[in-house]
C-alpha positions as CSV (number, residue, x, y, z in Angstrom):
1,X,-16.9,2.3,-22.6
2,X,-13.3,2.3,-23.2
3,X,-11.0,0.6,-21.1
4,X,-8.6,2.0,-19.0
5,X,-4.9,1.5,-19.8
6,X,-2.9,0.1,-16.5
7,X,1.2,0.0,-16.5
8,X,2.4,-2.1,-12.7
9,X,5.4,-1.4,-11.2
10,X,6.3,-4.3,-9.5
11,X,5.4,-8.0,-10.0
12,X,5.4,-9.5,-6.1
13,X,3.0,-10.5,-4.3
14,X,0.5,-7.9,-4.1
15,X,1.2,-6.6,-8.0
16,X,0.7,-9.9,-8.9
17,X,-2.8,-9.9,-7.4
18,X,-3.5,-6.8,-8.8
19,X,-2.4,-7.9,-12.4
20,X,-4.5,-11.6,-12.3
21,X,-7.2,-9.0,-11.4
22,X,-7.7,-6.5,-14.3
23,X,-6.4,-9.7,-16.5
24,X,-10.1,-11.6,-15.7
25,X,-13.1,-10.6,-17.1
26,X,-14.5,-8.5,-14.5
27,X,-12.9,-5.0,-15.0
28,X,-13.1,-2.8,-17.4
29,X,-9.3,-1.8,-17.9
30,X,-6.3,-3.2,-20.0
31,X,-2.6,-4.0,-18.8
32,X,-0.3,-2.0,-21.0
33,X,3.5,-2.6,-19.4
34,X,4.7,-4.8,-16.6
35,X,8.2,-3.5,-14.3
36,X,9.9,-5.0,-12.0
37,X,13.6,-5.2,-11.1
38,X,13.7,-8.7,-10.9
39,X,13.2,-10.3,-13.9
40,X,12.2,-13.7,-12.6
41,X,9.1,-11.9,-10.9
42,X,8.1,-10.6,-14.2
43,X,8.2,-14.0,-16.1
44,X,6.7,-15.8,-13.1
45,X,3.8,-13.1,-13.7
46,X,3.5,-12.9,-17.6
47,X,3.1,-16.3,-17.5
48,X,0.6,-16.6,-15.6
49,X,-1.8,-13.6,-17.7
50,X,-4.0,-14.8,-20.2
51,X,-4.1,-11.0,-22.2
52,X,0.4,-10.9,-22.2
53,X,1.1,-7.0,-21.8
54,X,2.6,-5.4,-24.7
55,X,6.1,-4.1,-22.6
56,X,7.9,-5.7,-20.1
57,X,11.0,-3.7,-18.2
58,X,13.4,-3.9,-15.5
59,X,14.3,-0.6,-15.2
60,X,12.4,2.9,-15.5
61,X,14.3,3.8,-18.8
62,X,12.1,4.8,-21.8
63,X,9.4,5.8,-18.8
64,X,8.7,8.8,-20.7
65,X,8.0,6.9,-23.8
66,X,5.7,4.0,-22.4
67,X,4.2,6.3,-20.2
68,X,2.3,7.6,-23.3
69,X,0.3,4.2,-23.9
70,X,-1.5,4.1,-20.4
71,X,-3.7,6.5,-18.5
72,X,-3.1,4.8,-14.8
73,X,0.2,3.6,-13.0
74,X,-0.2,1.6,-10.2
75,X,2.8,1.2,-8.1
76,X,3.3,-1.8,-5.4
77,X,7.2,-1.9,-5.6
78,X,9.0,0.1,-2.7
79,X,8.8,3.4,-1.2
80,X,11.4,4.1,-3.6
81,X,9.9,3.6,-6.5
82,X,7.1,5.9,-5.4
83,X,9.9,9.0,-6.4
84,X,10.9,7.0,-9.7
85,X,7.7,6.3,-11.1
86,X,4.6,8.0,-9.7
87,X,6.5,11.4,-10.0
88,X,7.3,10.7,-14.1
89,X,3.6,9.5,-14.4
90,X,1.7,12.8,-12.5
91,X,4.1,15.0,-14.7
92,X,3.0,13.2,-17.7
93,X,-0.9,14.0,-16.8
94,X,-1.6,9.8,-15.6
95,X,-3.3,9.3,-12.7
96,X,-1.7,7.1,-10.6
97,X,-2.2,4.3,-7.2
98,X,0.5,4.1,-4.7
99,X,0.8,0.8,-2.8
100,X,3.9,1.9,-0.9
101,X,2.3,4.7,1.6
102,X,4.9,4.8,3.8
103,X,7.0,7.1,1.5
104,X,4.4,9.8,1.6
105,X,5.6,10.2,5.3
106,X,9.7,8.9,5.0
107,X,10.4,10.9,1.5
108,X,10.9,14.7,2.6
109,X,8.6,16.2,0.8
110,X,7.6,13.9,-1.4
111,X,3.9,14.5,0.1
112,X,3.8,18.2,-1.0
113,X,5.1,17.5,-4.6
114,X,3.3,14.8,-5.6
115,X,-0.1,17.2,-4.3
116,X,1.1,20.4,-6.2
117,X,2.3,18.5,-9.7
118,X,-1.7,16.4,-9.1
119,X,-3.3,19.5,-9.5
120,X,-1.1,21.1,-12.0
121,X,-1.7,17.9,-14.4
122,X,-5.4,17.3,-13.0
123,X,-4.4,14.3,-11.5
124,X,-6.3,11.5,-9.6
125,X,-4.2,9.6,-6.9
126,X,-5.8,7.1,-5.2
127,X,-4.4,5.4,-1.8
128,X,-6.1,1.9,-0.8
129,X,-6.8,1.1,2.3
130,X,-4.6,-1.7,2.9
131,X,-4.8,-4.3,5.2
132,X,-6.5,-2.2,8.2
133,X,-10.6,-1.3,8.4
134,X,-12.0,1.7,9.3
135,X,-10.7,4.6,7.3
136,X,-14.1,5.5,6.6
137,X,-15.4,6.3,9.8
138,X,-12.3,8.2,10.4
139,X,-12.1,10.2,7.4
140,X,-15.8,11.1,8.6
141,X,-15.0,11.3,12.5
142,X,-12.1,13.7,10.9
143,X,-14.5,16.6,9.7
144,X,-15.7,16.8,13.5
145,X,-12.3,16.8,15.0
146,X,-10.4,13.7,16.7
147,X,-8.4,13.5,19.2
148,X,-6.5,10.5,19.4
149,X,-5.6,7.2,17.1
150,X,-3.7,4.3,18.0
151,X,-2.8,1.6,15.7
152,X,-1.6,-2.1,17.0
153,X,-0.2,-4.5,14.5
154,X,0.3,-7.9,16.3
155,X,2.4,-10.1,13.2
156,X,3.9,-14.0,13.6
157,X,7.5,-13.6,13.9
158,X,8.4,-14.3,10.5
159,X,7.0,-11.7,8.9
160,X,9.9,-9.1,10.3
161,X,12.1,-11.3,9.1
162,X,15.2,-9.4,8.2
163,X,14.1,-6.4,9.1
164,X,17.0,-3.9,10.2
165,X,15.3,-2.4,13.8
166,X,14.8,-5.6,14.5
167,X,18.0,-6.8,14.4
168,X,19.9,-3.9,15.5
169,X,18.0,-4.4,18.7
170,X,19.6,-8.1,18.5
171,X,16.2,-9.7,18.6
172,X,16.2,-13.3,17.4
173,X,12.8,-14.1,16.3
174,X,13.2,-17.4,15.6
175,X,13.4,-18.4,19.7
176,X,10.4,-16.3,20.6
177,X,8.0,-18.0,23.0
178,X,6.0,-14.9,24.2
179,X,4.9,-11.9,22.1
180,X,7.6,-9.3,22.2
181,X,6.9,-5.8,21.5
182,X,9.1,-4.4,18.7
183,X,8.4,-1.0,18.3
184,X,6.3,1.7,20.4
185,X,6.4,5.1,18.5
186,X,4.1,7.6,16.0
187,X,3.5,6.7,12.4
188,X,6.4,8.3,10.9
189,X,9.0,6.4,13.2
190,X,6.9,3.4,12.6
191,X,6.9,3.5,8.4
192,X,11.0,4.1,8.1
193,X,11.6,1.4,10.8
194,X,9.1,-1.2,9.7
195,X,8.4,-0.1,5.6
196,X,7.4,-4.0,4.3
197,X,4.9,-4.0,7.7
198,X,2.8,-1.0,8.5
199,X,1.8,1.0,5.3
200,X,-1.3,0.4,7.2
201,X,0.4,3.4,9.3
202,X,0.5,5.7,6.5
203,X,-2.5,5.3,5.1
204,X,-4.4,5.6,8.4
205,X,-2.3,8.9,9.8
206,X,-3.4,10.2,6.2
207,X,-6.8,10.0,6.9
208,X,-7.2,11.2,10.6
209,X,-4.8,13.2,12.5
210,X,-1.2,13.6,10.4
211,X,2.1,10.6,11.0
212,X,3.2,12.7,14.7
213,X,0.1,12.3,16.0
214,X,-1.0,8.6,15.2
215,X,0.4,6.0,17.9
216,X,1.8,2.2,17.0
217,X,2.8,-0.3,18.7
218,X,4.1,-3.5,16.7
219,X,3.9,-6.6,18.0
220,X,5.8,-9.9,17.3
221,X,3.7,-13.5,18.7
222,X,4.7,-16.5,17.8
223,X,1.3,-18.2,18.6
224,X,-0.3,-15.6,16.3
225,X,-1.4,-17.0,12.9
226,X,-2.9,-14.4,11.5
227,X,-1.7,-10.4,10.7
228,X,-3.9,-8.2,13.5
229,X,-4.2,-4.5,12.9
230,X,-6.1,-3.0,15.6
231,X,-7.4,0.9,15.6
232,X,-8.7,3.2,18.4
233,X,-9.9,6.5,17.9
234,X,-12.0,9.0,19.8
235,X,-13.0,12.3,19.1
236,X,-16.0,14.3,18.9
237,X,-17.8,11.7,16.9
238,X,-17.4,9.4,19.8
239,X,-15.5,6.3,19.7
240,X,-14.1,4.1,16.9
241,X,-12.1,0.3,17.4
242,X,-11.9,-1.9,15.0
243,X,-9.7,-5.4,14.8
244,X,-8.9,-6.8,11.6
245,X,-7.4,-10.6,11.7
246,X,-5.6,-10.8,8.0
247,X,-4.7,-13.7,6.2
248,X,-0.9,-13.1,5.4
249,X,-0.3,-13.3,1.5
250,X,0.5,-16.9,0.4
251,X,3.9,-15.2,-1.2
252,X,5.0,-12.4,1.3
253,X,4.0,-13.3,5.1
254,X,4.9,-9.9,5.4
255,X,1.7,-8.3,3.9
256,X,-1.5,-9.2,4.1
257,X,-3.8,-11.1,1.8
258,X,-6.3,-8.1,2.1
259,X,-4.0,-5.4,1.1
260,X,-4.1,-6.4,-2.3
261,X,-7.6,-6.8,-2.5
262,X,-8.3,-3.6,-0.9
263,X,-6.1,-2.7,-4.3
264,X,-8.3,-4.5,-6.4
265,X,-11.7,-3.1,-4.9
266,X,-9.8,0.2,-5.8
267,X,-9.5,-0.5,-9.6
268,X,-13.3,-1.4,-9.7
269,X,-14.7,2.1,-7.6
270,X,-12.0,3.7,-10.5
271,X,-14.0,2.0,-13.3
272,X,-17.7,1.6,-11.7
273,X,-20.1,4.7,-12.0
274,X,-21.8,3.9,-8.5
275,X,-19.6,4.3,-5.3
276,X,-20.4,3.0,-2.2
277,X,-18.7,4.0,1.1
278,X,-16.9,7.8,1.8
């Protein structure tokens, strides 16, 4: 079997992950190019990989011409690299992964074009799961009809750090003693307000009921330790609640160490004949 041909866009915390991954021994694919627009990300990275990629950018020029070496692009850089890369890659027949969900809902349109040019080109593009559980049972509960989901992501202050709704509300996280609530809205508001936080958001108003529909609430506590992503849904199926406690990545407190691996369990469905779960 021939192995597939990867290109990353972006080297943080979850790309990295993802690039240690298909660099081991388990998986059956081959890391083509690395970009990031921080260069020191990229060297921190490349040095770390045993099998060095042949290309290494910080910028998206000469996409076109890279594009030809690889047959997936997995993007984990921003919701505006989604636009700059995964649009360039679907047009130039690769499938492709998208790590920043959120811009599905925030980019106008961006949904609907990235849909018509994947069938055009015959196009696979896959969307983890994230950091939350559960998109299984609503995928399925889906089918039957379901009438309400609510998402509630309780963080540890310091993962909003810097975040702009946060401090135009003139929150300062730092002096926290009880939880504060931060946001209360649907998915949509909740992905442009909080897009480092709650792709968790995207991905899980994908799967059920559409981004107006799907409730959030975020939550700061400063006695929490952990990332908590809680979902209820009920429908004709019956009822759904699941709580996932997340270890926050060792690198960006503002993720969550299972994000990447549900990234990771991706690549191996991708490249493993039998697949387990809907």
């Amino acid at each position: 079997m021939e192995k597939i041909r990867v290109g990353v866009i972006g080297c943080g915390a979850i790309g990295s992950e993802i690039c240690k991954a298909i660099d081991g021994d388990d998986m059956e694919m081959e890391l083509i190019f690395l970009i990031d627009n921080h260069p020191e990300n990229i060297e921190r990275l490349y040095a770390s990989l045993k099998k060095k990629p042949e290309i290494t950018k910080s910028d998206s020029h000469g996409l076109e011409t890279i594009l030809k070496d690889v047959d997936l692009v997995i993007e984990c850089a921003s919701q505006y690299a989604v636009r700059e890369f995964v649009i360039p890659a679907l047009r130039a027949g690769k499938d492709v992964m998208i790590l920043s969900v959120g811009a599905l809902l925030c980019i106008a349109g961006l949904y609907e074009e990235i849909e018509r040019i994947a069938k055009e080109k015959s196009c696979n593009v896959y969307i983890p799961s994230g950091a939350v559980a559960g998109l299984d049972g609503i995928k399925s509960g889906a089918m039957a009809g379901i009438d309400s989901i609510e998402l509630t992501t309780i963080k540890p202050p310091r993962g909003f750090e810097g975040n702009d709704y946060v401090k135009a509300k003139g929150l300062d996280l730092s002096s926290l003693e009880r939880e504060e609530t931060l946001f209360v809205g649907n998915a949509k508001e909740a992905v442009k307000y909080f897009p480092e936080n709650v792709n968790v958001a995207a991905a899980l108003s994908l799967a059920g009921i559409g981004p107006k529909a799907t409730r959030v609430k975020i939550v700061a506590d400063p006695t929490a330790r952990k990332n908590v992503h809680e979902v209820k849904a009920r429908g004709d199926f019956g009822k759904l609640f699941v709580r996932v406690e997340n270890v926050p990545s060792a690198t960006n407190p503002k993720t969550s160490y299972l994000a990447a691996l549900s990234a990771i369990a991706t690549l191996k469905r991708i490249s493993y004949p039998i697949r387990v779960g809907t």
